[in-house]
Structures are given as structure tokens and as C-alpha cells.
Phi, psi and omega in degrees: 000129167265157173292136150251109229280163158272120182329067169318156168255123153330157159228187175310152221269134141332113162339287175320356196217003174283325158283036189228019171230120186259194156289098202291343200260324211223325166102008171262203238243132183268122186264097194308184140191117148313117171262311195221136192231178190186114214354070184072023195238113175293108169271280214230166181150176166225160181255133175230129193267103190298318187303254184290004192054016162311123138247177205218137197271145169242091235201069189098036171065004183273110165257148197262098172280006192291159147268170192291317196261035149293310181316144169291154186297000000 
């Protein structure tokens, strides 16, 4: 029988743990850029791939990792 576990809420993505994060299209090396910070923790910005130029939205502390034509509308 399964369980069903209780939701956590994300909180805002850490810096620090932003270099355990690749380019899901190409697998290279991801460039913050900050919009909005909150006691060291990234609300908002986008992460960018020098490699293939993809970017990718940080949003509510969410980074959006789909490829685009995954992404929600």
C-alpha cells in the first residue's frame, strides 16, 4: 500500500547549491543573474548556459529547468 508523503514547500533557491545544477539541454555550466535576493536566498533571476545560450527563469524561488518547448505558457 502506498503512502502518500506530505508536500514541503520550496523555499528560495540558494546560491550555494546552484553549482550541483547543469543545463538540462546540453549539460554545460549554468551563469546566475539576480533580479531579486531575499536574506541570501534567489527569488527571482535567470540561470544561462554560456554553452548552448538557453535560459532558464527562477520565479517564486523556483528555477524553471524544462526546456522551452516544455515550459508552461
Amino acid at each position: 500500500m502506498l503512502r502518500e508523503r506530505p508536500c514541503r514547500s520550496i523555499g528560495p533557491v540558494r546560491p550555494d547549491l546552484l553549482d550541483l545544477l547543469a543545463c538540462p539541454l546540453c549539460k554545460g555550466d549554468l551563469t546566475l543573474s539576480v533580479a531579486r535576493e531575499d536574506d541570501g536566498e534567489i527569488v527571482a533571476g535567470t540561470l544561462a548556459c554560456a554553452a548552448c545560450d538557453e535560459r532558464y527563469p527562477i520565479e517564486d524561488g523556483i528555477p524553471d529547468l524544462l526546456p522551452p518547448d516544455l515550459r508552461g505558457a
